[in-house]
DOKE-766850 format. One line per field, with one value per residue: residue number from 1; x, y negated, z negated of N, C-alpha, C, O in turn; residue in one letter. Coordinates in Angstrom, 3 decimals, decimal comma. Example, Ala and Ser with C-alpha at 12.3 -4.5 7.8 and 13.67 -1.06 7.14 Angstrom:
2
num	[1;2] $
nX	[13,190;12,850] $
nY	[5,690;2,250] $
nZ	[-7,800;-7,080] $
caX	[12,300;13,670] $
caY	[4,500;1,060] $
caZ	[-7,800;-7,140] $
cX	[13,200;12,900] $
cY	[3,300;-0,030] $
cZ	[-7,800;-7,870] $
oX	[14,236;13,409] $
oY	[3,319;-1,138] $
oZ	[-8,465;-8,039] $
residu	[A;S] $
This chain:
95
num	[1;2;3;4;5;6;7;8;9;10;11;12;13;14;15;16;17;18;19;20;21;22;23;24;25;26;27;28;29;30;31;32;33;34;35;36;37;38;39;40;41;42;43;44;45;46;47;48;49;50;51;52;53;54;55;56;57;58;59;60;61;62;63;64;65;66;67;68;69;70;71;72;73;74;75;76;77;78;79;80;81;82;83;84;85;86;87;88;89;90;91;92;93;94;95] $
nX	[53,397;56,428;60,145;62,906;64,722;63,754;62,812;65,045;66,252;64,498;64,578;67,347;67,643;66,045;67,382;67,677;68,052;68,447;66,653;64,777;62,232;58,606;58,461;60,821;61,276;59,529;60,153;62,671;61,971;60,153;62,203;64,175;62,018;61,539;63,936;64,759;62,588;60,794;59,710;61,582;64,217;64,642;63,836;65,690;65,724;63,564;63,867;65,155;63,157;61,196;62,044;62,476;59,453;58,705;59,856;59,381;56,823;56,734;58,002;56,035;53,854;55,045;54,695;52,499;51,825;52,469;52,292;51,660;52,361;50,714;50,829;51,624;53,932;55,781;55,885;57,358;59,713;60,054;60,431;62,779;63,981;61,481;60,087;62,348;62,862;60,352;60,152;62,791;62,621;60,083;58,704;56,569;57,115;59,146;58,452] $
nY	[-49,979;-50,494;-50,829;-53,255;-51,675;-48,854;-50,057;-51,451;-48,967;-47,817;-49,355;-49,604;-46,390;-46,809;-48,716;-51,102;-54,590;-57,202;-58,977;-58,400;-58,653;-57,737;-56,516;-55,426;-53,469;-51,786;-50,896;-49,717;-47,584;-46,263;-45,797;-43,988;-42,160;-40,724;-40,055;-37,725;-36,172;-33,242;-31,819;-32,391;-32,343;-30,360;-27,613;-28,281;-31,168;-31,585;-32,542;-35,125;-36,373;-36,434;-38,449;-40,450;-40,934;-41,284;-44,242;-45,619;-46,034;-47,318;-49,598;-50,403;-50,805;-52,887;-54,734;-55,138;-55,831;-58,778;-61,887;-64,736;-68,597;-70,910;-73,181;-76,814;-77,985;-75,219;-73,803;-75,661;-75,365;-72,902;-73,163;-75,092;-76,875;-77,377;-79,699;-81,676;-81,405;-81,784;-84,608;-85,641;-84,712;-85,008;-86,611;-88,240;-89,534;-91,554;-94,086] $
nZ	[-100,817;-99,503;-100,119;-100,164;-99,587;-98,184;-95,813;-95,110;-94,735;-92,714;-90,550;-89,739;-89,016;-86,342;-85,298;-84,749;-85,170;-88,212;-87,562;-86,115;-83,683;-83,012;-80,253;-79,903;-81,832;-81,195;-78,747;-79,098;-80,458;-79,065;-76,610;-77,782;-79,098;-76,850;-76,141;-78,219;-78,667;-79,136;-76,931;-75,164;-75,327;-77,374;-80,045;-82,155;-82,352;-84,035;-86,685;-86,393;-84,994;-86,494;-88,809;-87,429;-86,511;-89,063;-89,881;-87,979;-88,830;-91,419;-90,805;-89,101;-90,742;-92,421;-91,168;-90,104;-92,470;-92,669;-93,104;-91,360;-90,726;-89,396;-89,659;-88,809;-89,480;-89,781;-87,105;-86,189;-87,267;-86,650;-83,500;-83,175;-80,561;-78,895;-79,566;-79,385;-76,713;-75,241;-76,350;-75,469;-72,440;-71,563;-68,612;-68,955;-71,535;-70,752;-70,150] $
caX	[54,311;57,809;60,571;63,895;65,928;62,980;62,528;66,044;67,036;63,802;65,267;68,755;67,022;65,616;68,798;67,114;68,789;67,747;65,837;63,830;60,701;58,142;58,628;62,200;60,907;58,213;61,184;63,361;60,637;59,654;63,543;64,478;61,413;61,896;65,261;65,061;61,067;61,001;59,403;62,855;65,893;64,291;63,646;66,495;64,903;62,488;63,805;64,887;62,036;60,083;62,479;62,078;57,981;58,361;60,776;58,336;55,150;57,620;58,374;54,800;53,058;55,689;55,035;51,186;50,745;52,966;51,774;52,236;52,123;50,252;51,251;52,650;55,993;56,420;55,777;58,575;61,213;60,381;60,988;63,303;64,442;60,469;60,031;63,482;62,561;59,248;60,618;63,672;62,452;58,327;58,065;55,567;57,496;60,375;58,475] $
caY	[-51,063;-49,897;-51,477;-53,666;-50,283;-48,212;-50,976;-51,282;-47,591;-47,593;-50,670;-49,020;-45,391;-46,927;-49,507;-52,474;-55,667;-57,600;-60,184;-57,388;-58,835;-56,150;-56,077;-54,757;-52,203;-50,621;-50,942;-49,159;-46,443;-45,408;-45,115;-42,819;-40,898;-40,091;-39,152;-36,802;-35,683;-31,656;-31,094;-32,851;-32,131;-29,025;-27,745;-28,674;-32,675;-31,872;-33,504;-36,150;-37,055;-37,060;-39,280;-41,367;-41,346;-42,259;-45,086;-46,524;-46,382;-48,055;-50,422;-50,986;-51,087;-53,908;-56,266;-55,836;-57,154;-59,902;-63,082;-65,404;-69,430;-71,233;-74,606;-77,464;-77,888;-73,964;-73,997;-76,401;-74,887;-71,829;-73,971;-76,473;-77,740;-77,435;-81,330;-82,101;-81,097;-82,848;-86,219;-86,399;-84,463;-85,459;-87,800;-89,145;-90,438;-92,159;-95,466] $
caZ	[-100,492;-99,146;-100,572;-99,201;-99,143;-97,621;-94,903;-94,156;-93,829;-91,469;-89,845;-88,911;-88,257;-85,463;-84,527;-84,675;-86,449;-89,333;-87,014;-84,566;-82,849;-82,849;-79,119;-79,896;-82,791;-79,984;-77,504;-79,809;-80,902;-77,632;-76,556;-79,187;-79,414;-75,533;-76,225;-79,144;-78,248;-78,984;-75,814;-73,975;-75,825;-78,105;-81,289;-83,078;-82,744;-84,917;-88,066;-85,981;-84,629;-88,422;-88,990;-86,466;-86,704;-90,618;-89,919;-87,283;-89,588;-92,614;-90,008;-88,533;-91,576;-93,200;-90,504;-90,113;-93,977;-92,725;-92,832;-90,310;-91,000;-88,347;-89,696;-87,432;-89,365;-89,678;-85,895;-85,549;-87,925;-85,587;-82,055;-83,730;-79,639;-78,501;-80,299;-78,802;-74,937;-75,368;-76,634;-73,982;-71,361;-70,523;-68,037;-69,463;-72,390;-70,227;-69,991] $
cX	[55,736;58,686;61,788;64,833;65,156;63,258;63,834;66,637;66,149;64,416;66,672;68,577;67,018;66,711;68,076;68,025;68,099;66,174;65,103;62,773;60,432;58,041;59,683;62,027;60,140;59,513;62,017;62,883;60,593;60,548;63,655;63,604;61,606;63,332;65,172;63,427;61,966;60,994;60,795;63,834;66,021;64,549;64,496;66,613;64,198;62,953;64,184;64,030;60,994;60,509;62,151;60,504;57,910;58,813;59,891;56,919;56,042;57,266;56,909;53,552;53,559;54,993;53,292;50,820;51,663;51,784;52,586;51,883;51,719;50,353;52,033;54,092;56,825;56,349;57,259;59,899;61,255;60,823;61,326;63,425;62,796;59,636;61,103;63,231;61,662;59,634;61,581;63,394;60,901;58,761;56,797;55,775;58,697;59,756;57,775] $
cY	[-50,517;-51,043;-52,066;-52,381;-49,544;-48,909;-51,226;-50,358;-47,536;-47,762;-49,801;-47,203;-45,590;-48,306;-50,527;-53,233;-55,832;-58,878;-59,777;-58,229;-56,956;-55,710;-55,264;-53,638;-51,125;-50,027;-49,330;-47,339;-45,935;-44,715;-44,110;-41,563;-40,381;-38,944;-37,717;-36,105;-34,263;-31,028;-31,294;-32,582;-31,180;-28,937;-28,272;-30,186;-32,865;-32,793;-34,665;-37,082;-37,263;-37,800;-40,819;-41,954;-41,968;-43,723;-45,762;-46,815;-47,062;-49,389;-51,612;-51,451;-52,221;-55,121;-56,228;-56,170;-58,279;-61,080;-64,125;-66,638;-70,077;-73,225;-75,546;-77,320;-76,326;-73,566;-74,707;-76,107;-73,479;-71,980;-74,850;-77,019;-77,722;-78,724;-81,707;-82,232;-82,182;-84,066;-86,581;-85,586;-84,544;-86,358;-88,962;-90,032;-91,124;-93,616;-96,126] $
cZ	[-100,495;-100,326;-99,850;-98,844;-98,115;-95,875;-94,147;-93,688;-92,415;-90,498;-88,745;-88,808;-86,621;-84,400;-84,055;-85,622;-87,562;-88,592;-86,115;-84,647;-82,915;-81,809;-79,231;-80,985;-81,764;-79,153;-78,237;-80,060;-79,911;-77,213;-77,298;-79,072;-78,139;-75,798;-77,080;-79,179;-78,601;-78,096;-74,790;-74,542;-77,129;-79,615;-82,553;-83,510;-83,374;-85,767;-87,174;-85,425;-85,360;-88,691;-88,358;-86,432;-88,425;-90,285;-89,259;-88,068;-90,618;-91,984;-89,695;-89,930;-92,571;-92,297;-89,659;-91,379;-93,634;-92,720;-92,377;-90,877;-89,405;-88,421;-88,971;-88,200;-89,422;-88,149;-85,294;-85,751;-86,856;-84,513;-81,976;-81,933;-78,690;-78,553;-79,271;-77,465;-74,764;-75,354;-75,343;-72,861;-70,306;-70,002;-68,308;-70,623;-71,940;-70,261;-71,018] $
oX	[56,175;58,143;61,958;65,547;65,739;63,802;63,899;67,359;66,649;64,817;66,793;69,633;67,648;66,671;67,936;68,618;67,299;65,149;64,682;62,380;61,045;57,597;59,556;62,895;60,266;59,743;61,860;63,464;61,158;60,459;62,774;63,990;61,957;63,575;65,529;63,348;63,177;61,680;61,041;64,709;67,035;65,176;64,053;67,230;63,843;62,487;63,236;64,149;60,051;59,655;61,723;60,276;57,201;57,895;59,433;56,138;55,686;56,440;56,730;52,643;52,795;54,810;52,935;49,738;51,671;50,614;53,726;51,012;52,350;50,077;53,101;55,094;58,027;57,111;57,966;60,885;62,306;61,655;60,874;62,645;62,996;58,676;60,649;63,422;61,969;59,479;61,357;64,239;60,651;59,329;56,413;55,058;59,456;60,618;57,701] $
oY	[-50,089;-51,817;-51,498;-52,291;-49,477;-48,289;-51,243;-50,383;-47,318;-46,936;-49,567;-46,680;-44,918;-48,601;-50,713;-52,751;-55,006;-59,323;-60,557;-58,547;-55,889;-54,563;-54,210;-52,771;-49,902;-48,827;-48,172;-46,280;-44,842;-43,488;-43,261;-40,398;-39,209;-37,741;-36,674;-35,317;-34,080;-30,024;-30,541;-32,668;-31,106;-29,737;-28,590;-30,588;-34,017;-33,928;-35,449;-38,307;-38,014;-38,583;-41,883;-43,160;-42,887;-44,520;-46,699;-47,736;-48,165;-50,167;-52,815;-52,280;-52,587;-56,259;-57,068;-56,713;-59,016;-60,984;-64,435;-66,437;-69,754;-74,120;-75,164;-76,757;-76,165;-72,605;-74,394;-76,321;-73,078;-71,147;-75,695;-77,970;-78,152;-78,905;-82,091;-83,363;-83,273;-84,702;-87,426;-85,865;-84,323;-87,175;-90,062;-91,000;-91,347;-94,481;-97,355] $
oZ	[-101,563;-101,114;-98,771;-97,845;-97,033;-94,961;-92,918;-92,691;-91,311;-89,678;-87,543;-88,449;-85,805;-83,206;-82,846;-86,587;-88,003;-89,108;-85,260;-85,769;-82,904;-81,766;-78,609;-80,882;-81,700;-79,004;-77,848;-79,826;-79,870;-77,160;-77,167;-78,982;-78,272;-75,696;-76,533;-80,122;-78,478;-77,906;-73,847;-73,681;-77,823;-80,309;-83,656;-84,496;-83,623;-85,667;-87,199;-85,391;-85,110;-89,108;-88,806;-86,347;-88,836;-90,483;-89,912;-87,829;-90,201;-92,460;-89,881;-89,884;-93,464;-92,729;-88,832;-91,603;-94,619;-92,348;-92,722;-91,723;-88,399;-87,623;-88,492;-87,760;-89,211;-88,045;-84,336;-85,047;-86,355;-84,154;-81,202;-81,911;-77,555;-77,803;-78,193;-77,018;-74,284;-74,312;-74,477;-72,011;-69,122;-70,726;-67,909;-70,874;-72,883;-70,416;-71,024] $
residu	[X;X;X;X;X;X;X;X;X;X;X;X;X;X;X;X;X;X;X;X;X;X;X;X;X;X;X;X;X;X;X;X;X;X;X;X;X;X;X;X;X;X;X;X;X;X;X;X;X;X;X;X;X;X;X;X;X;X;X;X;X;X;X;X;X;X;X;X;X;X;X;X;X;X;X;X;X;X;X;X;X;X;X;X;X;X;X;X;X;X;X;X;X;X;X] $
């Protein structure tokens, strides 16, 4: 189990915020490792690019023990204007 320091050096290793989607961690990951790869921009990437592969397993392995809530009101605090749209914007509730 990493810890909040571990998780956030990962975090800003890889130049992600505090609020990354794991679309934007992959995003991030891939960038980077392209850039600083050994085979593309040579040996002297190595440590950067250990870096870079720890920081992504820190990363990836925090947020598959996540747990997700599948509950309606944690659903809603997640798409607070998704209620809102619904109510004033179905047609089907105008009459």
């Amino acid at each position: 189990m990493a810890t909040f320091n571990t998780i956030n050096e990962a975090r800003e290793i890889l130049g992600v915020n505090e609020t990354a989607t794991l679309k934007e961690i992959n995003r991030a990951y891939k960038q980077l490792s392209h850039q600083y790869h050994p085979d593309v921009s040579g040996n002297k990437s190595e440590d950067t690019m250990k870096k870079l592969n720890q920081a992504y397993k820190v990363l990836m392995d925090y947020v598959r023990d996540y747990v997700y809530s599948f509950k309606e009101e944690d659903i809603a605090r997640t798409y607070p204007l998704d209620d809102h749209m619904r109510r004033h914007y179905d047609p089907s509730n105008w009459m």
